[in-house]
Structures are given as C-alpha cells and as structure tokens.
Residue frames as qw, qx, qy, qz and C-alpha x, y, z in Angstrom:
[[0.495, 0.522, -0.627, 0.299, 12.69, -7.53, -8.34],
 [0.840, -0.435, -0.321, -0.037, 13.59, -9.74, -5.43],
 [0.261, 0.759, -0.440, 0.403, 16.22, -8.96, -2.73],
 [0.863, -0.143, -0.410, 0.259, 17.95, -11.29, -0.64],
 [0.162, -0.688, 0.540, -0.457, 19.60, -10.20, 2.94],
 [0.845, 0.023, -0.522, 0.117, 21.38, -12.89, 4.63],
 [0.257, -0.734, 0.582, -0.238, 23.62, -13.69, 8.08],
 [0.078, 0.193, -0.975, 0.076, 25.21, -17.06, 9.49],
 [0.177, 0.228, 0.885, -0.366, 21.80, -18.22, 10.85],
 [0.373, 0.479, 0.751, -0.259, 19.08, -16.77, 8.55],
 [0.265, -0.061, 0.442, 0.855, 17.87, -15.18, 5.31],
 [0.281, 0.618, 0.413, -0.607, 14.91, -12.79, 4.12],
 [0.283, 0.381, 0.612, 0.633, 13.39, -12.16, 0.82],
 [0.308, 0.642, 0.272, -0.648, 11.68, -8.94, -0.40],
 [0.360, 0.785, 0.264, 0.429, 9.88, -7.62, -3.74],
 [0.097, -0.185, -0.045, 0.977, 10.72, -4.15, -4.23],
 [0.419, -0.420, -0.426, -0.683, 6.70, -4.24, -5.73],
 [0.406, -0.627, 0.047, -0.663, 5.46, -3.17, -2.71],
 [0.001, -0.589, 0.651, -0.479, 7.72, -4.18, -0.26],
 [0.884, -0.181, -0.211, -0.377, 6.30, -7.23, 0.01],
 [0.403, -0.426, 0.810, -0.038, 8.42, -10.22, 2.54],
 [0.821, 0.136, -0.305, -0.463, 8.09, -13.36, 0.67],
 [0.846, 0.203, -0.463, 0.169, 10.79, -15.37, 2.51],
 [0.087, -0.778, 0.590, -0.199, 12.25, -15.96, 5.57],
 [0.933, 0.011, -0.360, 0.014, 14.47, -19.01, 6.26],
 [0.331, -0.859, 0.388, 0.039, 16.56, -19.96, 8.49],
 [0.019, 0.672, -0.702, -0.236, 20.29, -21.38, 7.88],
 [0.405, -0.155, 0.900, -0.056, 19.22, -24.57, 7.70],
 [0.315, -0.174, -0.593, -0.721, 15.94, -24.05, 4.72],
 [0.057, -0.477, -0.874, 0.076, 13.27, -23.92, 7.03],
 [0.060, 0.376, 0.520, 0.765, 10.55, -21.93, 5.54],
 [0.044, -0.405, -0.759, 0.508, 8.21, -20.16, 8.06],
 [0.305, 0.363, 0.007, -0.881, 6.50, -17.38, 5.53],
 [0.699, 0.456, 0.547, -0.062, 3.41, -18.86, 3.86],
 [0.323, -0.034, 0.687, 0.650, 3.95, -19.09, -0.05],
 [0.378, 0.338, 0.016, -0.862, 1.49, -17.59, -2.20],
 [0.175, 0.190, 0.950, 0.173, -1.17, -19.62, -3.34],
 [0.516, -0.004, -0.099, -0.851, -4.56, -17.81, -4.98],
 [0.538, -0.261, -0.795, -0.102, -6.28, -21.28, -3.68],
 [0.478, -0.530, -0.451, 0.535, -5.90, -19.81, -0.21],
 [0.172, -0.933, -0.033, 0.314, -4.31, -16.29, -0.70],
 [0.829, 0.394, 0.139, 0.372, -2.43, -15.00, -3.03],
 [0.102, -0.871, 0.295, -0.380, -0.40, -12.46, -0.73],
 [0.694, -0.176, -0.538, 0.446, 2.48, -13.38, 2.04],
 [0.385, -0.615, -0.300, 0.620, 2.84, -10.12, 3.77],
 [0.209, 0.719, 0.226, 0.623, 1.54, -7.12, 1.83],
 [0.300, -0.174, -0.292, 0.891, 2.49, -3.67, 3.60],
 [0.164, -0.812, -0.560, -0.019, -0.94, -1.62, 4.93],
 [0.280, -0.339, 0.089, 0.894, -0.28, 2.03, 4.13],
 [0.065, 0.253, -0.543, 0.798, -2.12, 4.52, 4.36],
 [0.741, -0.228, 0.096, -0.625, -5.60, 2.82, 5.35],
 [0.068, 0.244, -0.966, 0.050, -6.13, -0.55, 6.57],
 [0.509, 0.188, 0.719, -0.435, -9.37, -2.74, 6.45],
 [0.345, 0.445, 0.761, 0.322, -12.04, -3.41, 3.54],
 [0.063, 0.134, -0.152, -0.977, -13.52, -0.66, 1.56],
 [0.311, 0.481, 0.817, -0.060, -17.37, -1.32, 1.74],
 [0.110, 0.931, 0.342, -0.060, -17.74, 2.56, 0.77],
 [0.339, 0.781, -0.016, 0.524, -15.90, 5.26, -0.25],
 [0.538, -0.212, -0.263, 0.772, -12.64, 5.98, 2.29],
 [0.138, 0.874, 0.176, 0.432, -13.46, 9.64, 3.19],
 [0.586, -0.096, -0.392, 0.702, -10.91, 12.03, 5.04],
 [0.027, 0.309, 0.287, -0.906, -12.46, 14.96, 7.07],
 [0.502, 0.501, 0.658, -0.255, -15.56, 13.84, 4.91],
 [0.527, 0.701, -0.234, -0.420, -13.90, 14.11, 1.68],
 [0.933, 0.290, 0.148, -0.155, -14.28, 11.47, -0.69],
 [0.209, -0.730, 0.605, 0.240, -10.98, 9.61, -1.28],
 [0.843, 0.314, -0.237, -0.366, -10.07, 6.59, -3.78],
 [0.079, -0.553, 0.819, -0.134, -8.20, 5.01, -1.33],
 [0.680, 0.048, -0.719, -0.136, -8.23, 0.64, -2.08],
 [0.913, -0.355, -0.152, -0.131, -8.88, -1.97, 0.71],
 [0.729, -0.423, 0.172, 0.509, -5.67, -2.11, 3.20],
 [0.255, -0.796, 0.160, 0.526, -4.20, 1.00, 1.07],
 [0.709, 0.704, 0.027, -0.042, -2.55, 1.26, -2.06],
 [0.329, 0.742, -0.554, -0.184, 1.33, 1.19, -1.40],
 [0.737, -0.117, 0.662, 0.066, 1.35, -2.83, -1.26],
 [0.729, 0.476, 0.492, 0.020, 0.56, -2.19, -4.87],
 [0.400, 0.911, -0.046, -0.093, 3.33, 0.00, -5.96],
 [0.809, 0.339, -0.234, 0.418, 7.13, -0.35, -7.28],
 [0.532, -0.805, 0.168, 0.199, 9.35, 0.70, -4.45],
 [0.600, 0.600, -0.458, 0.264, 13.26, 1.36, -5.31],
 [0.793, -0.374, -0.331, 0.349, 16.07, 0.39, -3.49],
 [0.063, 0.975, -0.047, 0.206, 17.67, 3.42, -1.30],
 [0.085, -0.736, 0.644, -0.190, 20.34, 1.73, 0.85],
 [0.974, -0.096, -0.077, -0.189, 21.17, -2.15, 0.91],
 [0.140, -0.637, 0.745, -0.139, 24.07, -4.03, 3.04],
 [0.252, 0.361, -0.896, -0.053, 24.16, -7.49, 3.50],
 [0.194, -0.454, -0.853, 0.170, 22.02, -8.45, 6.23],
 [0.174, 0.552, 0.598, -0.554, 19.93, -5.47, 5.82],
 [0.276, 0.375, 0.634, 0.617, 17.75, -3.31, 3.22],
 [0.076, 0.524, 0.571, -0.627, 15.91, -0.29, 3.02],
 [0.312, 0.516, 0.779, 0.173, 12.90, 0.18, 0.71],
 [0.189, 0.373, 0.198, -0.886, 11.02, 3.86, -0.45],
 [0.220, 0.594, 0.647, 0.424, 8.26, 5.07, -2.46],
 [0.069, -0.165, -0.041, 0.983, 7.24, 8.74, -2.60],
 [0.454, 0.628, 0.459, -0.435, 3.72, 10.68, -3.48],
 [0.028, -0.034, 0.475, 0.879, 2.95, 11.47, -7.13],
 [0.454, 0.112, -0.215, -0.857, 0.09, 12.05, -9.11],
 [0.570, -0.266, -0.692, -0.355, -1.48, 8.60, -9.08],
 [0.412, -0.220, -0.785, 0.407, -1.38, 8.71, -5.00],
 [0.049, 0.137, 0.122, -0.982, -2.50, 12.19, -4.89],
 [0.546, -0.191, -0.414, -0.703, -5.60, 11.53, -7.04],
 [0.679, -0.426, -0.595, -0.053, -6.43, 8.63, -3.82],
 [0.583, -0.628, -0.363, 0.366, -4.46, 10.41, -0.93],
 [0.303, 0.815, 0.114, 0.480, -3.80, 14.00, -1.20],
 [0.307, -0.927, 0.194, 0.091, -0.94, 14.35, 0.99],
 [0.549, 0.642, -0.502, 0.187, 2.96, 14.19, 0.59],
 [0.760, -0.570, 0.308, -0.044, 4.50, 11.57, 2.11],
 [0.539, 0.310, -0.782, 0.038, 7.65, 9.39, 1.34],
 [0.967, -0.161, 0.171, -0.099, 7.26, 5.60, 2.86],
 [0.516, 0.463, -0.720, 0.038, 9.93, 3.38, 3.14],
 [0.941, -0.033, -0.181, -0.284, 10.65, -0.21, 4.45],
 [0.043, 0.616, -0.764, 0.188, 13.70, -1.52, 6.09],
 [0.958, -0.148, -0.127, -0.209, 14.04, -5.25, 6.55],
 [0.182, 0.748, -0.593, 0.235, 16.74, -6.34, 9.00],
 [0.839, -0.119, -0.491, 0.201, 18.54, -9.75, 10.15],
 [0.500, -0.637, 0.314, -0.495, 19.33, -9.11, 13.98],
 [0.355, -0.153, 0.878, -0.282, 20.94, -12.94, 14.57],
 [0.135, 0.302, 0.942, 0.060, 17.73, -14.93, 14.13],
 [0.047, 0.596, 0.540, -0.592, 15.66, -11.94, 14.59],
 [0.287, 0.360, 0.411, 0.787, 14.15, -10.10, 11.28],
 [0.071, 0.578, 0.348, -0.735, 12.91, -6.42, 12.46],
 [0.173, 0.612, 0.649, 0.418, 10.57, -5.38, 9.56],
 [0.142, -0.574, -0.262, 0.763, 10.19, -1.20, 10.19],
 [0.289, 0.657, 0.498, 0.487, 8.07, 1.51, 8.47],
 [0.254, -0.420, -0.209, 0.846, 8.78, 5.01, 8.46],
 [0.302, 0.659, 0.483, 0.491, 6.81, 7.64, 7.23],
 [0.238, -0.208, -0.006, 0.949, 7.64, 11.13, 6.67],
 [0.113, 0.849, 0.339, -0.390, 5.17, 14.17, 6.53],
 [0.407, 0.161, 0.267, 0.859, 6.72, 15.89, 3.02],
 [0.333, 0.547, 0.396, 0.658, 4.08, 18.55, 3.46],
 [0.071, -0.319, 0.367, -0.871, 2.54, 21.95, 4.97],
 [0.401, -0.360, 0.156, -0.827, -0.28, 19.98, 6.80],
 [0.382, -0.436, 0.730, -0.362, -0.96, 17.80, 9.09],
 [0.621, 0.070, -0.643, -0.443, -1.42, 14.21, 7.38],
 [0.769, -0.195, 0.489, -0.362, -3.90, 11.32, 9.08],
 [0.554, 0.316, -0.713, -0.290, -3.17, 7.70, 8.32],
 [0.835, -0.322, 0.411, -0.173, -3.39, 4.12, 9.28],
 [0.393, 0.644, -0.655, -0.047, -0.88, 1.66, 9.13],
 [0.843, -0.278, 0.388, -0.247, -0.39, -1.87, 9.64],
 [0.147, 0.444, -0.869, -0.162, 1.34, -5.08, 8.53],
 [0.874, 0.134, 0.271, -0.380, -0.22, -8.43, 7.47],
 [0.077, 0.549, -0.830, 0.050, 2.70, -10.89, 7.59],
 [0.885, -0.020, 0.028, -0.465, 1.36, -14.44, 6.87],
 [0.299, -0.385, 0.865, -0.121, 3.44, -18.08, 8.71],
 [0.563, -0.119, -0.748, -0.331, 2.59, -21.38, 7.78],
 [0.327, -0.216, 0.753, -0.528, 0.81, -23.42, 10.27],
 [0.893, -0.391, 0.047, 0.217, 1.77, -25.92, 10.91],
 [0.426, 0.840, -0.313, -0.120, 4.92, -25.72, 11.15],
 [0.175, -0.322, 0.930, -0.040, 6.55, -28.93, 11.69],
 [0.373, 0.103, -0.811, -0.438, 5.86, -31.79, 9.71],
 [0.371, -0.182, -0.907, 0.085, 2.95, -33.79, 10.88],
 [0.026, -0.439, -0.565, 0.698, 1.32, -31.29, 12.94],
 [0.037, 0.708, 0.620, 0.336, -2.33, -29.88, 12.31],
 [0.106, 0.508, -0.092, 0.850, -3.12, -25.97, 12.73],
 [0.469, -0.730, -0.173, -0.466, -5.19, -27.03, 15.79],
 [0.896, -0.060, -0.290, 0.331, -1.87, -28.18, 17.32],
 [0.461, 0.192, -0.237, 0.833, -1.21, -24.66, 17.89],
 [0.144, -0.849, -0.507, 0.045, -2.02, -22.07, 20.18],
 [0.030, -0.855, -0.035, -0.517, -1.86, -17.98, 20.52],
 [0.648, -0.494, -0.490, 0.310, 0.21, -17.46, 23.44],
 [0.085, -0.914, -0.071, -0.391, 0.19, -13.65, 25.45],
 [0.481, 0.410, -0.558, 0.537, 3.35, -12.81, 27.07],
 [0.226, -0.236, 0.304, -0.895, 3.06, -11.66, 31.05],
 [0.009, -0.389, -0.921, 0.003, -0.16, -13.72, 30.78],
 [0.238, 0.137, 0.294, -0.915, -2.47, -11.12, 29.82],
 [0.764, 0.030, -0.318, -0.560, -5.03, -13.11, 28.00],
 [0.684, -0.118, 0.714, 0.091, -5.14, -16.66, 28.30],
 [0.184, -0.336, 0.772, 0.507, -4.02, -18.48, 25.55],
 [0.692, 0.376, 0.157, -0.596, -6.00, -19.11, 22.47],
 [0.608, -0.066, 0.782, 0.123, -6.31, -22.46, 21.39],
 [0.157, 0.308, -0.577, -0.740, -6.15, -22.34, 17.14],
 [0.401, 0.454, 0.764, -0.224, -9.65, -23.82, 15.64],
 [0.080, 0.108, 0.557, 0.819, -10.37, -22.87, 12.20],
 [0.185, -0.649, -0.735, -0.073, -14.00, -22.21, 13.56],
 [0.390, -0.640, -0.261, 0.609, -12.65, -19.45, 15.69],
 [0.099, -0.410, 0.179, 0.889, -12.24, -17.45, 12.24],
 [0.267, 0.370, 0.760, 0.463, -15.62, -17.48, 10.82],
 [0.104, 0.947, 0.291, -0.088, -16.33, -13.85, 11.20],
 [0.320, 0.825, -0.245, 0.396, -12.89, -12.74, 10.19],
 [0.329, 0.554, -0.517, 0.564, -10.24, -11.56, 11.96],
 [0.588, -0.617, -0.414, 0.320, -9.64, -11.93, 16.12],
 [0.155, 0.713, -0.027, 0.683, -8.47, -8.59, 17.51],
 [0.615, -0.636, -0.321, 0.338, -6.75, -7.68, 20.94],
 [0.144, 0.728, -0.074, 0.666, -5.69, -4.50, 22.36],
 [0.421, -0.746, 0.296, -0.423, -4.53, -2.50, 25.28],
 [0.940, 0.164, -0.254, 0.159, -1.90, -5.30, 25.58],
 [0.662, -0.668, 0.260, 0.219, 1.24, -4.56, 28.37],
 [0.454, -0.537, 0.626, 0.339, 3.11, -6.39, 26.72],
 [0.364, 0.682, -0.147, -0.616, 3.52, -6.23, 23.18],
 [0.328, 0.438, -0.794, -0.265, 4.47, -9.64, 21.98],
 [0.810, -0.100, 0.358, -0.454, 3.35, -13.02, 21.60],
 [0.188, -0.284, 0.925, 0.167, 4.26, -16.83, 20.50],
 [0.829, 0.275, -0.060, -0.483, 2.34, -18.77, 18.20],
 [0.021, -0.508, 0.836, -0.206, 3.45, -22.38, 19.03],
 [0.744, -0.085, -0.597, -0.288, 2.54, -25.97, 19.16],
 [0.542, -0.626, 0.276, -0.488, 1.06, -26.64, 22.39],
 [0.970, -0.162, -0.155, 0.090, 3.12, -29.89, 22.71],
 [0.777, 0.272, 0.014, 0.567, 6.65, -28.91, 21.59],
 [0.136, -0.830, -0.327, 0.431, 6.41, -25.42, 22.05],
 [0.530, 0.014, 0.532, 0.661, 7.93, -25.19, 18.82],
 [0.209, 0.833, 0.511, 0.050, 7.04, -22.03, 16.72],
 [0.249, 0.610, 0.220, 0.719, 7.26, -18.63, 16.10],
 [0.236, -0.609, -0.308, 0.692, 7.97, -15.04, 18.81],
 [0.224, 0.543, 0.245, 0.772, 6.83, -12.23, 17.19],
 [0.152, -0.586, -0.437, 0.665, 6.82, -8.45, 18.97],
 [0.185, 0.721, 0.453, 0.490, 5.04, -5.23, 17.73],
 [0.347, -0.345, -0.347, 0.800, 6.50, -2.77, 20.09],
 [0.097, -0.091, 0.205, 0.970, 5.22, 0.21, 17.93],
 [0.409, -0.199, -0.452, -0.767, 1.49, -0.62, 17.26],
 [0.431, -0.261, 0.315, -0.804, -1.50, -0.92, 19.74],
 [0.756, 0.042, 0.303, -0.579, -3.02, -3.47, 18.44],
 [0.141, -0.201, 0.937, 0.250, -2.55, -7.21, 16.92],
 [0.770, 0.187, 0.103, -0.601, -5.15, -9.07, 14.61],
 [0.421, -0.360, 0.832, 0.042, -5.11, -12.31, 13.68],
 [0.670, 0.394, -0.066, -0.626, -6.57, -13.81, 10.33],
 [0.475, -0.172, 0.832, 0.228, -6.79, -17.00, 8.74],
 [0.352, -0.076, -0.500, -0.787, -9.31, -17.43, 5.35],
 [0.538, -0.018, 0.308, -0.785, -13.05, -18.37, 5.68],
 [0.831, 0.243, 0.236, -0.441, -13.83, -21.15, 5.46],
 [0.623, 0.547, -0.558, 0.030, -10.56, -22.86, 3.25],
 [0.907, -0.373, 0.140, 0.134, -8.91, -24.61, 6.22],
 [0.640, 0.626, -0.309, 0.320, -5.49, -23.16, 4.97],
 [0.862, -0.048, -0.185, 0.469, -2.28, -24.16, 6.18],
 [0.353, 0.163, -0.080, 0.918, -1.11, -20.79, 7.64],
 [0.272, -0.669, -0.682, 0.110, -1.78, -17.78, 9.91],
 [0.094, 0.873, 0.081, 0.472, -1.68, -13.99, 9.57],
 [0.431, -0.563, -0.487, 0.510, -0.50, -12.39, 12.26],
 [0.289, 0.695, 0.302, 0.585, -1.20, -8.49, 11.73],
 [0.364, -0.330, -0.300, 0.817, 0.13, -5.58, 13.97],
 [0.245, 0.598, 0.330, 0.688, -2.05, -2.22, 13.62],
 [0.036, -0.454, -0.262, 0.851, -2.66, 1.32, 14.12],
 [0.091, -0.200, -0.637, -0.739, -5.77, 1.22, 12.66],
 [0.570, -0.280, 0.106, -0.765, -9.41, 0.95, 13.67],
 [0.336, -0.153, 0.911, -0.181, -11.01, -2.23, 15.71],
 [0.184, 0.161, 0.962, 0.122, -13.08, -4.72, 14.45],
 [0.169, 0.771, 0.575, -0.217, -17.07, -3.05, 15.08],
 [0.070, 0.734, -0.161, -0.656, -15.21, 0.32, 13.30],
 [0.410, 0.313, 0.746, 0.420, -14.85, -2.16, 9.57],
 [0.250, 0.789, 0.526, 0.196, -18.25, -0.81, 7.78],
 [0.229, 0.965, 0.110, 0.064, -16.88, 3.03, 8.17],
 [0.641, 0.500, 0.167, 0.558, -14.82, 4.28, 5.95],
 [0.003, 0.916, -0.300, 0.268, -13.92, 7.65, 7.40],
 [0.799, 0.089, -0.426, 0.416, -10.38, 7.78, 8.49],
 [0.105, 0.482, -0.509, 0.705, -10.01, 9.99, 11.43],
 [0.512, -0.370, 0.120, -0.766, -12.59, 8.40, 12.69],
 [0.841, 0.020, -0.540, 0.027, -10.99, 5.04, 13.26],
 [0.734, -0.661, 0.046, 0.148, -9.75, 4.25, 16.82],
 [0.541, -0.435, 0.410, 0.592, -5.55, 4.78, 16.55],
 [0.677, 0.595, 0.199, 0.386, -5.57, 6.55, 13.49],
 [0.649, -0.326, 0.052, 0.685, -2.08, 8.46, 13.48],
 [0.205, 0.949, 0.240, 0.029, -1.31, 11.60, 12.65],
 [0.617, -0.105, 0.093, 0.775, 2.12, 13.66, 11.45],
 [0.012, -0.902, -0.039, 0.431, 2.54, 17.13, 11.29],
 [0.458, 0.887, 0.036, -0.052, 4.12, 18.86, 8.64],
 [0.195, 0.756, -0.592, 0.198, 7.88, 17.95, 8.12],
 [0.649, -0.419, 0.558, -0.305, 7.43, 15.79, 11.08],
 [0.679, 0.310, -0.652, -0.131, 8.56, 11.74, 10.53],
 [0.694, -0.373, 0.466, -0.404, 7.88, 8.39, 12.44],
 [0.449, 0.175, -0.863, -0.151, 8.68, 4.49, 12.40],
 [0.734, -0.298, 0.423, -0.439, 7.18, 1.54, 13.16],
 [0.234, 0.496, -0.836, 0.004, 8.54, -1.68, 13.75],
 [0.978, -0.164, 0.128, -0.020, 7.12, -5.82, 14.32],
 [0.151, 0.555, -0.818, 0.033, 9.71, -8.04, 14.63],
 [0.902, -0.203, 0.256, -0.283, 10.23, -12.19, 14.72],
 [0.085, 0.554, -0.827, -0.037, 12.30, -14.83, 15.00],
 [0.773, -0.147, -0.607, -0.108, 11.83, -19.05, 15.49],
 [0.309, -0.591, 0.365, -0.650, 11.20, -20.19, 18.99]]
C-alpha cells in the first residue's frame, strides 16, 4: 500500500512493503527520487536493517551462522501503519518466526517519514524487545535522479562537503567502477549534491550515522545517484560477513531503544 504525506510546499510517498520512499515532490511536481527501473535498478530507497552490504558468505554473529540477505531483510517485509497525520507517518514491523530463523533477536523497527517545510526527515528507531544485548547495522540507500534539471548531464554535478572538509567531488561515471565511494570521520555531517553551474540540487544531512556512501550502477551510465548514510562497516570490511566485526556496528542492550535520522530538502 502507498501513503501519501503532504504540506503547502511538498509531498512524500511510502510503501508500507518495507518502508520503502518512492516519492518526493515538491508543490510544484518536481520529482527528485529516482523511479524504479530494473534497466538500471529496480529499488528507490530500500531501508538497510539489520546488516548492510553484499552477502559473499554466510552473515555470522559471534561466529554463528545467520541467514541474514544482502543489505538485511526488513526492506523486504510488510510494515503496518502505527500512527499517520498529514504531513507525517510512522511505519513498524516486529520479530517473528521468519526473522528469528535469520536474526535471532527481538526487535520492533519502525520508520517515520516527516515533511518539516521543504525538509523530509526520514528516522529509524529500533528497540531492543529482549534479555540480551542485540548487534546490528543500519543504513539507508535513498536514490535522486541526476540530473536534475532538464538538459543537464550527471557530470554537471558535483559532491559538495560542508565546512570544506573534503574537496569537492566532481561526478564521473568512471569514478564508480569499483562500487561505492565512502567517507567518514566527517565534522560535519551533511552535504549538497549540485550542479556545479547553477548550484541547483539537493542538501541532504545524516546527523545520526558516521558514515556516507555514495553509489551509482556499474557500468549503465544511469540517470541517478544513491546517496547512502551508514552505521555499518567500510568499504575493505565488504568480503566479511561477521557482524560485530564491522567498523560501527551498533549495539542495544536489553529493553534499551535508539533512532536514526538523514534528512533532505531541494537547494
């Protein structure tokens, strides 16, 4: 099912199958979430929960053998609605028996997608339902066109690091032929992805996760660019599969409960 939050100046779509974003516009119909296409990708912004990368091998957790999927498993389940106003929503899902047989802890998950003005704040919380302490990773992988103004090409844009801790990274479809880019240990927690003429584009912050990855496909030249907030492991950590043994892999005590939150708006 699809749900629609709205204000004077912009509107969001979600599934409620895994809390997927498929839409945000703003008051005027300009589209800035890629569209699913299985030519390119046939995802806009699946929700990473509770592992995040490829699965070359068997996920193990304290070096037992787990049947957790590539980027996790609750992108791929039916979420209900628990509370929904106008210009916001908020998603859940809970453990049972089919999550238990891949992750054997109790957790409830839920999604909130809120309009802020122009600003949509996208927030996961997860809650510790049991008696022991539960590891995870967790991430988003929220996917923009680019271009995004008529006439412009994707090398028209560039990466741009608040504060100026990086320099800016000029977009080059060359620049993703090993996969993802990956920065950390970032100050400041946001960045612009923007056409280096106009400066037209997209602000997006990740206040809540260490790290930021960036993905485009291999080798397709597609029209559109990931942008992926985690608390997960870095790049050279990929090939293994244990999860505590991933840089930022998170942990909740028993009862205990956390959120994390990206957020973006046009710029």
């Amino acid at each position: 099912m699809n749900v629609i939050i709205q204000n004077d100046v912009a509107s969001a779509t979600c599934q409620t199958h895994g809390a997927e974003l498929i839409s945000y516009r703003t008051a005027e119909g300009k589209e800035y979430m890629w569209q699913k296409d299985a030519a390119y990708w046939a995802k806009c912004a699946p929700t990473l929960f509770p592992y995040v990368g490829p699965v070359s091998s068997p996920v193990t957790i304290r070096g037992a053998a787990c049947g957790v999927p590539r980027h996790g498993f609750v992108k791929d389940v039916e979420f209900e609605i628990e509370e929904k106003g106008s210009d916001y929503v908020v998603l859940k899902t809970a453990a049972d028996a089919d999550t238990r047989a891949m992750y054997p802890y109790a957790f409830s998950f839920t999604v909130t997608f809120r309009l802020r003005g122009a600003v949509l704040d996208v927030i996961y919380g997860v809650s510790n339902a049991g008696k022991e302490e539960m590891p995870f990773l967790i991430g988003g992988h929220p996917g923009f066109f680019c271009p995004m103004e008529e006439g412009a090409q994707f090398t028209d844009y560039v990466i741009h690091f608040e504060g100026g801790e990086r320099e800016d990274v000029p977009l080059s479809y060359p620049l993703f032929d090993n996969d993802a880019i990956f920065f950390e240990d970032l100050k400041q927690r946001s960045i612009t992805l923007v056409h280096k003429d106009t400066k037209k584009g997209l602000r997006f912050a990740f206040p809540d996760y260490p790290s930021v990855a960036f993905w485009t496909p291999i080798g397709k030249e597609a029209p559109f660019l990931c942008i992926e907030p985690w608390c997960a492991g870095t790049l050279e950590q990929v090939p293994d599969t244990e999860m505590t043994a991933k840089k930022y892999v998170q942990y909740l005590s028993a009862g205990a409960s956390c959120a994390y939150r990206f957020s973006f708006a046009p710029c």
